[in-house]
Structures are given as C-alpha cells and as structure tokens.
N, C-alpha and C positions, 0 to 999 in steps of 0.2 A: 478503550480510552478511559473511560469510566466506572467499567467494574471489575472483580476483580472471576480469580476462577471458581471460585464458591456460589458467584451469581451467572456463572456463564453467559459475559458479555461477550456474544459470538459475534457481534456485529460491531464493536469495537474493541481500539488497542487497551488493553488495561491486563495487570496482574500485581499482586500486592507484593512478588519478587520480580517486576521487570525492575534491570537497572537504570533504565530511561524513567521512572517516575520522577515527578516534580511536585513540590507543593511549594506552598506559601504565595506571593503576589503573583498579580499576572504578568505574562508575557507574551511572543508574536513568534511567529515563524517567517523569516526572510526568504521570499524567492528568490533565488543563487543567478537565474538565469533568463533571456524570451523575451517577451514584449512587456512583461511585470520587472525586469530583472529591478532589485532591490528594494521588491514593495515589501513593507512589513505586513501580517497580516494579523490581526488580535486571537488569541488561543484562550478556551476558557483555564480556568485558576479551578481544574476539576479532579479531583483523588483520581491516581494512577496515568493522568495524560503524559504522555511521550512522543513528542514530534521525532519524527527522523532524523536524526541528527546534521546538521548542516554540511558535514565532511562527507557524510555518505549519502547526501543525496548530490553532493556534487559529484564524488566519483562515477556515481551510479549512473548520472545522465551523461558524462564521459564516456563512459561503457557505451553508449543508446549511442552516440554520433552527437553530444547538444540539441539538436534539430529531433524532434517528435513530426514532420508538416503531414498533414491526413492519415496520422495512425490514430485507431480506436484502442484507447484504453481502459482498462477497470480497475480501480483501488478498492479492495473490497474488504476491508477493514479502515473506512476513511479517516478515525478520530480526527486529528486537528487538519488532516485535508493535504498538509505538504507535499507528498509525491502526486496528489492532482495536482493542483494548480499546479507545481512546476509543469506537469505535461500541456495543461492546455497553455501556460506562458510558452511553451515550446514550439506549439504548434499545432499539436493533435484535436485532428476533427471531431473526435467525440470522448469524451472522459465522464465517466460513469463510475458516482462515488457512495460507496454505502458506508450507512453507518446508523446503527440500534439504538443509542445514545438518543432521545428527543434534544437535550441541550445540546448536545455535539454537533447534529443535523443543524437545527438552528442557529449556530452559529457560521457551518458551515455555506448556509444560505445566505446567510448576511456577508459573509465574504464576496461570495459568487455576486451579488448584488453591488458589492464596493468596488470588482473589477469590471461589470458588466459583462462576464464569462455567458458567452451563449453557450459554448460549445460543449459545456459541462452539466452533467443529469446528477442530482442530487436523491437517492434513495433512500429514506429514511425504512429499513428494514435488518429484518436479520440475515449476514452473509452467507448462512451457509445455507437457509431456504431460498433464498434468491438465486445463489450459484446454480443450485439442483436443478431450476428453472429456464436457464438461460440454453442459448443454443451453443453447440460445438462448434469451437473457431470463430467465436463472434469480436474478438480482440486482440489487436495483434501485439499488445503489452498488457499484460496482466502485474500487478503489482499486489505480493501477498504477505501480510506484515500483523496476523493475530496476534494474538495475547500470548504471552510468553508461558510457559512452562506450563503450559497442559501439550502433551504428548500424543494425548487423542485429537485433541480439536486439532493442533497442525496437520496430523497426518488427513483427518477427514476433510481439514479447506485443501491439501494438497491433491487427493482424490477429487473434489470438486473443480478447481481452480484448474489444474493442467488442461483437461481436456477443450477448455474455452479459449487457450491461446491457438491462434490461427497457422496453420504451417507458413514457414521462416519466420513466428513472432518471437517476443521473447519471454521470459516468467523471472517477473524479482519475489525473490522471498526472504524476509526477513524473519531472524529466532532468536533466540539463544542456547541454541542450539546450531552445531556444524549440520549441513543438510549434503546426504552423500546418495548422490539416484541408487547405487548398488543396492544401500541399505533398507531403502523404501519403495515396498511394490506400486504406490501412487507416482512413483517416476520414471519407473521402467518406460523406457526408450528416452529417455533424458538423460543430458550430459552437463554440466557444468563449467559456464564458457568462463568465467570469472569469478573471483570470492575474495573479499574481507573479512576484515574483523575488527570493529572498533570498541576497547572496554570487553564489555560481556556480550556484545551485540555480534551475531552472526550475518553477513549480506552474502548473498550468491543472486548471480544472472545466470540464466539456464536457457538452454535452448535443446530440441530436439537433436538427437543426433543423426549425422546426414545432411545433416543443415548448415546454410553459411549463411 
C-alpha cells in the first residue's frame, strides 16, 4: 500500500508501477455490499495506495455467492482493507487483515472501530512471516492481492497463501499479471474457476481441483 518494490513492502499493496496508484487528495472505499452496504470508509492520501477497484470487488463477491455467513477469511495484504470489510459486511465469522504499513494498520483500526467490526482481527505485521506461521486450511477465503510487479514476492505469497485455504475454500489473487496454475509450481493442484481483467489489473478465483 505504501511502498514501493525497492523497500519491500511485503505486508502491503504498493509498487511505483502498479496502475491502481492514486495520489493527490483523499479519498474512501465504498462498501458495494452486507450489512455496511454503501458505507464510505476514509483511505489514507498515501504514495502508492490502491483500493480494489469497485467493479472488481463487485464481480468478485458475485463469484463468492454475495453472502460470506461463518466463513474465515484472510486478506493478507490489507492496505486500504476493501476486500475485508466487504467480507465481514458479508457475513464472515472471522476476517483476518494484515498489513506492514503502521499508518495503514491504523487507519485500518479506526475503520474497524467506525463499524464496530468484531468479527475482524487486525495484524499489524509482515504477510509473508505471518503466512509461514499460520496453520494449513485455517481459511476458507483467502484473498491475495501484493504489490504489483515483483515476480518473486507473488510467487512466494502464492507458495505461502495456497496452502491455508481450507478444502472447498476459495483463493482470490490479484496482479498484474495473468496468473495460470500450469505455469506456477505454487498452484499445482489448482484450477481457475473464474478470471478478469480490469485496465492492467489481473483477478482470478481459484479453487482446488476436484472441488465444487
């Protein structure tokens, strides 16, 4: 969210060629959908922030059914938080947001505090030490959306991230880059139930194969 690939902000969205960067005044991210539907929510005014864009996080919860009720999710790249909150305005039991950024986190907490989100765990850490950490199949939406054009960190949150989705869950990954399982040994046994493309912005929902 806030740095770029030369400071390896692994724990937030940022790269000084994503084409979602924003500068100049501030602005808010709209919950699309849930028990928030149409809350604004204030995003900092921070070099490199890029919310998910309001078309694709519609589609995307399209995809999901609208309805998240008692699924555990993880955003583990939280910068401005949009694909959390939509899931706990959804419905999901527990959403688990990282993010390396101290301003991001903090703002992210003052959110969490403006909807009185219980059901939301706020991690102020790095994603890809915390992934390494976590248990296998502890989430049954994983939502994976680092910093654009490094080619390593993708592939290493994608090694890390898979394995914590839960069998029949699902994995969103966002790049700018097309993301194809063939190509990448981190998603062997992985299929690609769904994919866009908005701008330069790659979206794929993946699930294991085998799976309905």
């Amino acid at each position: 969210m806030t740095r770029s690939s030369s400071s390896r902000g692994q724990g937030s969205r940022s790269h000084q060629s994503d084409p979602r960067t924003r500068g100049g005044g501030a602005h808010t991210v709209r919950i699309i959908g849930g028990d928030w539907k149409r809350t604004p929510l204030p995003v900092l005014d921070l070099d490199g922030l890029r919310p998910t864009p309001d078309r694709v996080r519609e589609t995307l919860f399209n995809w999901l059914g609208q309805r998240l009720d008692g699924l555990r999710c993880l955003d583990l790249f939280a910068g401005s938080g949009g694909l959390g909150f939509e899931a706990a305005s959804r419905g999901a039991a527990r959403v688990v947001m990282v993010e390396r950024s101290a301003r991001a986190a903090a703002q992210l907490r003052a959110n969490q505090a403006r909807l009185g989100a219980r059901t939301i765990e706020i991690a102020e850490a790095d994603a890809l030490r915390l992934a390494a950490n976590l248990a296998p199949g502890s989430f049954d939406v994983v939502f994976l959306d680092p910093p654009f054009g490094d080619t390593a960190l993708l592939e290493r949150s994608l090694e890390l991230a898979a394995p914590l989705v839960a069998p029949g869950g699902w994995f969103y990954v966002e790049s700018g880059e097309p993301v194809d399982p063939a190509a990448r040994p981190a998603l062997a046994g992985w299929r690609v139930a769904r994919e866009g493309k908005a701008g330069a912005v790659h979206y794929h929902l993946l699930q294991r194969e085998n799976e309905e």
